[in-house]
Biopython code that builds the backbone (N, CA, C, O; Angstrom):
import numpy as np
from Bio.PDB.StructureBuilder import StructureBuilder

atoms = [
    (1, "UNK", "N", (119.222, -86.702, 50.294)),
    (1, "UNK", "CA", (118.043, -87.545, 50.171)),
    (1, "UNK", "C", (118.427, -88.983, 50.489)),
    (1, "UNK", "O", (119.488, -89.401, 50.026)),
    (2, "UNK", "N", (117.660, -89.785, 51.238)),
    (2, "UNK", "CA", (117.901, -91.358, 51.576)),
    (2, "UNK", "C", (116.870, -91.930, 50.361)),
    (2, "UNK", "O", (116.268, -91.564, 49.352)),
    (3, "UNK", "N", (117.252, -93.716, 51.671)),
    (3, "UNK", "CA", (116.381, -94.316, 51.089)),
    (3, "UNK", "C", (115.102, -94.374, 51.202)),
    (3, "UNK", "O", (114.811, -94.054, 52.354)),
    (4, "UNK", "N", (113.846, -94.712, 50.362)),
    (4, "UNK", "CA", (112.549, -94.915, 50.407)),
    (4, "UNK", "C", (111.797, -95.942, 51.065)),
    (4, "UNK", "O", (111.575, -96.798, 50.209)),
    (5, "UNK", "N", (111.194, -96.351, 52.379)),
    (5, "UNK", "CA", (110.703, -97.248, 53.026)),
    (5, "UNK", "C", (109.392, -97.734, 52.971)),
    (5, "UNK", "O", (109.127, -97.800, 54.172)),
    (6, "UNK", "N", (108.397, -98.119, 52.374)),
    (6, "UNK", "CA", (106.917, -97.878, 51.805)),
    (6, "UNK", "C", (106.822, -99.217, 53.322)),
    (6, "UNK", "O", (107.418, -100.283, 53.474)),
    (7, "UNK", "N", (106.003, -98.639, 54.019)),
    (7, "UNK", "CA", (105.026, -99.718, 54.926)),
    (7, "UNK", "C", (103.543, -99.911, 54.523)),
    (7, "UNK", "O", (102.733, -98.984, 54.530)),
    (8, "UNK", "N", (103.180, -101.482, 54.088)),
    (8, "UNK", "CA", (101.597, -101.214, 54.242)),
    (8, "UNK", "C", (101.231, -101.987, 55.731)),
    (8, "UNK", "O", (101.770, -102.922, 56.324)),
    (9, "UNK", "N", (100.060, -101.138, 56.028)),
    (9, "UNK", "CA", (99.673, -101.206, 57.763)),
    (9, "UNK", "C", (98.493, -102.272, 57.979)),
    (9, "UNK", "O", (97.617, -102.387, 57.122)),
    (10, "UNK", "N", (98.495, -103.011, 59.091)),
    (10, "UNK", "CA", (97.008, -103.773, 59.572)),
    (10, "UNK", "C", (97.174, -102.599, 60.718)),
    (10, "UNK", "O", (98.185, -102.044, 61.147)),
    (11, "UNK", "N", (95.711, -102.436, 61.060)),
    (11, "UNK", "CA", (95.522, -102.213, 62.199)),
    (11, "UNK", "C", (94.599, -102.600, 62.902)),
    (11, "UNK", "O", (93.553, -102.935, 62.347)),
    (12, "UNK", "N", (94.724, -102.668, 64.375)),
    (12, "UNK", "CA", (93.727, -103.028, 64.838)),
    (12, "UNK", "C", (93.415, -104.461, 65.337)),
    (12, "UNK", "O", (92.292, -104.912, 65.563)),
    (13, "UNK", "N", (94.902, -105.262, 65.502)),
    (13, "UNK", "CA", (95.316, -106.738, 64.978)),
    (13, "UNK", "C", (95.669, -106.836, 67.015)),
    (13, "UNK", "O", (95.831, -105.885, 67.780)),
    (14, "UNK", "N", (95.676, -107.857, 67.235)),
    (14, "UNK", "CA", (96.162, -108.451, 68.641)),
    (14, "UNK", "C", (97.691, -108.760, 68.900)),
    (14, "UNK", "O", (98.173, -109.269, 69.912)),
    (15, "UNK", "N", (98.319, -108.356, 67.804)),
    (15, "UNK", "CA", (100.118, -108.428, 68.011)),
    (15, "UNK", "C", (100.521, -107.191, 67.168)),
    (15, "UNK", "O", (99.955, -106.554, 66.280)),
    (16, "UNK", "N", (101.976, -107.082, 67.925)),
    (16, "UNK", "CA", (102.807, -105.886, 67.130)),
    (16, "UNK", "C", (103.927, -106.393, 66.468)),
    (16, "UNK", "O", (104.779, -106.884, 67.209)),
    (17, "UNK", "N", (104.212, -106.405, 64.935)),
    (17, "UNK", "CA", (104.995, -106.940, 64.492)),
    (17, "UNK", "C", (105.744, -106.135, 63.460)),
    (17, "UNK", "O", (105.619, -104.953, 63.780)),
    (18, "UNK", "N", (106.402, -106.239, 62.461)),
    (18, "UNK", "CA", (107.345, -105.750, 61.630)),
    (18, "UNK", "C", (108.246, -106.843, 60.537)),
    (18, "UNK", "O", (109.375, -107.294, 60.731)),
    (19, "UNK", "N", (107.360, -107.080, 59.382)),
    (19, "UNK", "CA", (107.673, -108.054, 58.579)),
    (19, "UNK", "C", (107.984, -107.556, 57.399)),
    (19, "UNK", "O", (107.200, -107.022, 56.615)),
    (20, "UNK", "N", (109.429, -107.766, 57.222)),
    (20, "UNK", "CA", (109.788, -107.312, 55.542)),
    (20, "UNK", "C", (109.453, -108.525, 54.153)),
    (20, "UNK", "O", (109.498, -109.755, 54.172)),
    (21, "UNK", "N", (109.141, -107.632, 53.108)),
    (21, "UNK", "CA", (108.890, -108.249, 52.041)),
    (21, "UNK", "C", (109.086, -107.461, 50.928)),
    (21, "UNK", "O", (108.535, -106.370, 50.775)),
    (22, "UNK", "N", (109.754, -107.904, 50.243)),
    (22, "UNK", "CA", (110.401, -107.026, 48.848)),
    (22, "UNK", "C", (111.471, -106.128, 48.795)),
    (22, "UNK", "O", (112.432, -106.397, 49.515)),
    (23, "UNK", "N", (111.514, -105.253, 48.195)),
    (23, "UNK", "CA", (112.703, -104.463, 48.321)),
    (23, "UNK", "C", (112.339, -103.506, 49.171)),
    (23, "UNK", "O", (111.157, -103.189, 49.034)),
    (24, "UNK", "N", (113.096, -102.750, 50.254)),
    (24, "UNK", "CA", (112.665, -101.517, 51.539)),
    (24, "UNK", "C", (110.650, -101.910, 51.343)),
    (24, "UNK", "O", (109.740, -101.182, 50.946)),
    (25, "UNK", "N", (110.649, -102.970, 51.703)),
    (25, "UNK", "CA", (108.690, -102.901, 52.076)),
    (25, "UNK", "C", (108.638, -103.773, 53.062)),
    (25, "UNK", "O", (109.377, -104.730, 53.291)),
    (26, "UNK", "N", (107.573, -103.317, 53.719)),
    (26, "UNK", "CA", (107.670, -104.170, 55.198)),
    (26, "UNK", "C", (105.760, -103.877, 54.818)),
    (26, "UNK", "O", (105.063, -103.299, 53.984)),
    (27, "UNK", "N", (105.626, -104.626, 55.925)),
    (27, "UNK", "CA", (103.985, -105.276, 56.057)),
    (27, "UNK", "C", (104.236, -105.008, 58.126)),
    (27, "UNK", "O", (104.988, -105.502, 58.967)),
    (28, "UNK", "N", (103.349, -104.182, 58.140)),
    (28, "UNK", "CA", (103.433, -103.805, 59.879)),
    (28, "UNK", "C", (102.473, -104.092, 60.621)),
    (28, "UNK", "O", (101.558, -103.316, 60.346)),
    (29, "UNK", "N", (102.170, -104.806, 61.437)),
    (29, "UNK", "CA", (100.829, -105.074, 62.266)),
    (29, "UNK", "C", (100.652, -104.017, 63.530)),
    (29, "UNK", "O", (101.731, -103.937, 64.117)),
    (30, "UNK", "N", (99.822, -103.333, 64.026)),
    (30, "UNK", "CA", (99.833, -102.381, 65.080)),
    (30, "UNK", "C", (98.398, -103.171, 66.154)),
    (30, "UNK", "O", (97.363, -103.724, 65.781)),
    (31, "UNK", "N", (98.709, -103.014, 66.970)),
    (31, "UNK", "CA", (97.406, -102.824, 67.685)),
    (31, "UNK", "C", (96.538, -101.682, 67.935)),
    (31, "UNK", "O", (95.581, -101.717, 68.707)),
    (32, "UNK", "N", (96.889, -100.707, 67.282)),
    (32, "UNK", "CA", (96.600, -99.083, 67.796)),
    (32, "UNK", "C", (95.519, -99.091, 66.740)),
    (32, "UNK", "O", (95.731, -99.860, 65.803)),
    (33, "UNK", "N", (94.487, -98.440, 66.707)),
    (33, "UNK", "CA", (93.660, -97.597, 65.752)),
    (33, "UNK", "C", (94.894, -96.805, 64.159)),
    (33, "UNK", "O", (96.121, -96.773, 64.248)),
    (34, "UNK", "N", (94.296, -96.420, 63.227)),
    (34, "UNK", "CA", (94.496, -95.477, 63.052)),
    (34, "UNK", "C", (94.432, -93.704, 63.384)),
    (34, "UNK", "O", (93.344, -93.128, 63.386)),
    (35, "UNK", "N", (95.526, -93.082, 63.611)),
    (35, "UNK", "CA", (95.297, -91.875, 63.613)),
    (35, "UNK", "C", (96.201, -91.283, 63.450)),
    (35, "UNK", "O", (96.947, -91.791, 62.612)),
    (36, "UNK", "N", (96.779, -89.745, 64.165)),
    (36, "UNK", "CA", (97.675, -89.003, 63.391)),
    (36, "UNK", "C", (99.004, -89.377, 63.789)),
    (36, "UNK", "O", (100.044, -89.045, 63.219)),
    (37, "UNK", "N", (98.861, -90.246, 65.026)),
    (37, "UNK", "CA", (100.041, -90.738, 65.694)),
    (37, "UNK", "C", (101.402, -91.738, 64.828)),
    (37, "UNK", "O", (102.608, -91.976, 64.903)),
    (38, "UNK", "N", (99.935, -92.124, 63.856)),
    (38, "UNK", "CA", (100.260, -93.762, 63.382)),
    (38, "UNK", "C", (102.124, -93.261, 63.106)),
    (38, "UNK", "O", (103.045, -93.857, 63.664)),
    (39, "UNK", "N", (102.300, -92.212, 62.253)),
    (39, "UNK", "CA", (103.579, -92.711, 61.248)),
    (39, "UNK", "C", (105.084, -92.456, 62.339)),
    (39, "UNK", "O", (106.267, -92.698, 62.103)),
    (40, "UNK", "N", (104.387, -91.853, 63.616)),
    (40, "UNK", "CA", (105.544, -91.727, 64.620)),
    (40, "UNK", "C", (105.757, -93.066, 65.100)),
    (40, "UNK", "O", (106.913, -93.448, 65.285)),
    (41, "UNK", "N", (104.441, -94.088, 65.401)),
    (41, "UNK", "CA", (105.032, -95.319, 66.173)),
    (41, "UNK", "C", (105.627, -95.750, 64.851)),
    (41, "UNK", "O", (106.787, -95.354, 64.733)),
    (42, "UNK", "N", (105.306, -96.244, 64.122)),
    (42, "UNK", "CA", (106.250, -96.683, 62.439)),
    (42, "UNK", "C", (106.978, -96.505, 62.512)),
    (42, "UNK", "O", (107.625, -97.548, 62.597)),
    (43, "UNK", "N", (107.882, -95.245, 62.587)),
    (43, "UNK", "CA", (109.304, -94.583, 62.393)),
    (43, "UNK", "C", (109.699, -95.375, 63.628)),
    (43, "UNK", "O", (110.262, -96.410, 63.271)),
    (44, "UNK", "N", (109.611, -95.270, 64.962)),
    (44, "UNK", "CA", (109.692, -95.983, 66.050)),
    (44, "UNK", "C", (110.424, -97.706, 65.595)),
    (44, "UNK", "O", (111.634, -97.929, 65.628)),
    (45, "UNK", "N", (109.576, -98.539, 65.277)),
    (45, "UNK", "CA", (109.250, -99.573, 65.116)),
    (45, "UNK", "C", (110.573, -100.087, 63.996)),
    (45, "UNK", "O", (111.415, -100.964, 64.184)),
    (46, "UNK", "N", (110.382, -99.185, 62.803)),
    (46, "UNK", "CA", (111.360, -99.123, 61.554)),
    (46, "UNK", "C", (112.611, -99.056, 62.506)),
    (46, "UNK", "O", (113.100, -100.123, 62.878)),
    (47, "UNK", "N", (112.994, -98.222, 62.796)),
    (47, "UNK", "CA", (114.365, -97.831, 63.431)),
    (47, "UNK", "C", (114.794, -98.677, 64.595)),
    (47, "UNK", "O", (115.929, -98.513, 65.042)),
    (48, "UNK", "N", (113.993, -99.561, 65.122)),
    (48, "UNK", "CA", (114.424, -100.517, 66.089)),
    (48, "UNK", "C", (114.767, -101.403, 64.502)),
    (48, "UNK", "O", (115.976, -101.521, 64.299)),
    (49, "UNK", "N", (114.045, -101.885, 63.633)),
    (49, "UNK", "CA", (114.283, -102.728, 63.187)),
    (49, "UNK", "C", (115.685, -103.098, 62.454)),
    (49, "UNK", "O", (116.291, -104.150, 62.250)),
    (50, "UNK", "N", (115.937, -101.538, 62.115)),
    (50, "UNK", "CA", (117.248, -101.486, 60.787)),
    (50, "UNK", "C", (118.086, -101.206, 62.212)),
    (50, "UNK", "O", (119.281, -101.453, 62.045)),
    (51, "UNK", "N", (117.828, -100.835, 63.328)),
    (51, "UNK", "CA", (118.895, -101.009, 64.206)),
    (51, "UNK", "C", (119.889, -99.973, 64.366)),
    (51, "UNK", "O", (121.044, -100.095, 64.774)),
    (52, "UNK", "N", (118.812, -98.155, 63.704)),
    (52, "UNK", "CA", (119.313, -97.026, 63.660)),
    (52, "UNK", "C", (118.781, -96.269, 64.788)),
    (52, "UNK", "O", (117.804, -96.803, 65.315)),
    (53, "UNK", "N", (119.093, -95.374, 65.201)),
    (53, "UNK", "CA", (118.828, -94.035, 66.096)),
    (53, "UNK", "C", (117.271, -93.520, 65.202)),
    (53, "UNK", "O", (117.073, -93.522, 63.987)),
    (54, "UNK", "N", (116.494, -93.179, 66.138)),
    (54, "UNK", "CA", (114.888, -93.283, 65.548)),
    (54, "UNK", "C", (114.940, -91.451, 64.752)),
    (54, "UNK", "O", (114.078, -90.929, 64.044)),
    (55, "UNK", "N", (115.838, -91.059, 65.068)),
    (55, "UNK", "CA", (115.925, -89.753, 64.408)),
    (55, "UNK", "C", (116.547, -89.731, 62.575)),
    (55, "UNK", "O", (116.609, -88.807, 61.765)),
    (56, "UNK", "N", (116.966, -91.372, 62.464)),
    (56, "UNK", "CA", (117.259, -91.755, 61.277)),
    (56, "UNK", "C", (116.253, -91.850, 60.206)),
    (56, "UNK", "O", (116.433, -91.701, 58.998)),
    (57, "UNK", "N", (115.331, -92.080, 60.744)),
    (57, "UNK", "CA", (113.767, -92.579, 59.983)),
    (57, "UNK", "C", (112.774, -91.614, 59.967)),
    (57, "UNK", "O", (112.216, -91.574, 61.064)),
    (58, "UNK", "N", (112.324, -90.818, 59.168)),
    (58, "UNK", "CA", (111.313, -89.667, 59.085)),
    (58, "UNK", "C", (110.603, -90.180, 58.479)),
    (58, "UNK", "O", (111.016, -91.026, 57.685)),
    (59, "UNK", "N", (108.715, -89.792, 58.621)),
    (59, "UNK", "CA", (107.914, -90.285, 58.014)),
    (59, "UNK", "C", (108.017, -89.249, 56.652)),
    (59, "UNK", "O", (108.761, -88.267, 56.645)),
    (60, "UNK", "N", (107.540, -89.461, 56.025)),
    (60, "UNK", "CA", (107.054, -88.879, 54.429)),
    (60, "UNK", "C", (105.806, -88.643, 54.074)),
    (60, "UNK", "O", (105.796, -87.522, 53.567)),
    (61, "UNK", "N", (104.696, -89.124, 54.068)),
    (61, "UNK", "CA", (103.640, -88.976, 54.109)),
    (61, "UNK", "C", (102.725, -90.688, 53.365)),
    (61, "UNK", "O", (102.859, -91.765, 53.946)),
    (62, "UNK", "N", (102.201, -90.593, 52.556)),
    (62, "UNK", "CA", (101.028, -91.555, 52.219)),
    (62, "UNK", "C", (101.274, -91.720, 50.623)),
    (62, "UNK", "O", (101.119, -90.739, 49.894)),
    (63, "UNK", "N", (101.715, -93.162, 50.018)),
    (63, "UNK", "CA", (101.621, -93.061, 48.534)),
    (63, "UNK", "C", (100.031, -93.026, 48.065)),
    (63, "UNK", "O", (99.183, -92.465, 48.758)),
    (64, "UNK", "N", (99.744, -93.632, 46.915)),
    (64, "UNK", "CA", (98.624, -93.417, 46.395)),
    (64, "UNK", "C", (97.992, -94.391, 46.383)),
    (64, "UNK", "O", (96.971, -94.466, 45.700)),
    (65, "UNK", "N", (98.543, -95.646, 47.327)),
    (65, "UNK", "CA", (97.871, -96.735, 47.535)),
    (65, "UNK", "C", (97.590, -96.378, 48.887)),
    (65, "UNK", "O", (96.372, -96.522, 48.987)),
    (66, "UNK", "N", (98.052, -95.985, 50.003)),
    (66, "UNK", "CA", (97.868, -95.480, 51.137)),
    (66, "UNK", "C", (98.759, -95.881, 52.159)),
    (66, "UNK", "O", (98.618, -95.681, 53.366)),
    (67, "UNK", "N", (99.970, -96.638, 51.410)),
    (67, "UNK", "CA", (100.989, -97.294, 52.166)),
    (67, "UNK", "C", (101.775, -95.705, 52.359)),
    (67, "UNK", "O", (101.889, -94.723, 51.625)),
    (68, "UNK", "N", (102.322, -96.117, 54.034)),
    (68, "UNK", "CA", (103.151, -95.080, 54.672)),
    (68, "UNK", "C", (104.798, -95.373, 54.001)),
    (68, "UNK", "O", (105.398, -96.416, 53.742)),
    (69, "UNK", "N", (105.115, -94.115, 53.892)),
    (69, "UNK", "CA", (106.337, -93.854, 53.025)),
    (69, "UNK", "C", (107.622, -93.128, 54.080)),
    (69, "UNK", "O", (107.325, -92.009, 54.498)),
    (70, "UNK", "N", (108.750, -93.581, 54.445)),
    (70, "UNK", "CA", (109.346, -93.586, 55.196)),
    (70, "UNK", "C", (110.711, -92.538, 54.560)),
    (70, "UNK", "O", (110.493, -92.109, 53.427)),
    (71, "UNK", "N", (111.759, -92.208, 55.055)),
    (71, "UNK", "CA", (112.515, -91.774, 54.275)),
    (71, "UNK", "C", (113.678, -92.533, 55.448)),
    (71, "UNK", "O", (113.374, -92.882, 56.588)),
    (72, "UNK", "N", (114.950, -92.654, 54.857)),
    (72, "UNK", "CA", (115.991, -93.323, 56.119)),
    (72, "UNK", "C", (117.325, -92.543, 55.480)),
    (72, "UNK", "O", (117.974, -92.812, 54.469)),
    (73, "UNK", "N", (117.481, -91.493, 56.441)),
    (73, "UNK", "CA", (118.238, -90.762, 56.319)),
    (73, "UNK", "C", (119.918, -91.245, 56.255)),
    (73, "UNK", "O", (120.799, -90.397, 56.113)),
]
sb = StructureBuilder()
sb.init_structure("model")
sb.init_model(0)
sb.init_chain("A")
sb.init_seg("    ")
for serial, (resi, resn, name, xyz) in enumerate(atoms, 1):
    if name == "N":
        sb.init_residue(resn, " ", resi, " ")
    sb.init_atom(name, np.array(xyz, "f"), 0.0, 1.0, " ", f" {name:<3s}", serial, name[0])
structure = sb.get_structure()
């Protein structure tokens, strides 16, 4: 088991960004809609960021606030 990555998402915004805040929490801006795609570009995005192989970063699913939950293998 890794570590826990909680992203909360804008979407729908005119830039693509990747801003950490707190402990493993990042604040992500997309230009994309939501849909089922979303947590693959994330993992994408995450793994450029920590500067791992994108096969490092698996999505997890949705906490109960609706922030995307990452796992980093």
């Amino acid at each position: 088991m890794g570590m826990k990555i909680t992203v909360k998402v804008r979407f729908n915004t005119s830039h693509e960004k990747l801003e950490a805040f707190g402990n493993n929490m990042y604040l992500a801006y997309l230009m994309l809609p939501e849909d089922g795609e979303s947590g693959k570009v994330l993992a994408m995005l995450l793994s450029k960021k920590l500067g791992v192989p994108p096969t490092r970063v698996e999505f997890a699913g949705k906490d109960t606030r609706g922030y995307f939950v990452f796992e980093y293998l």
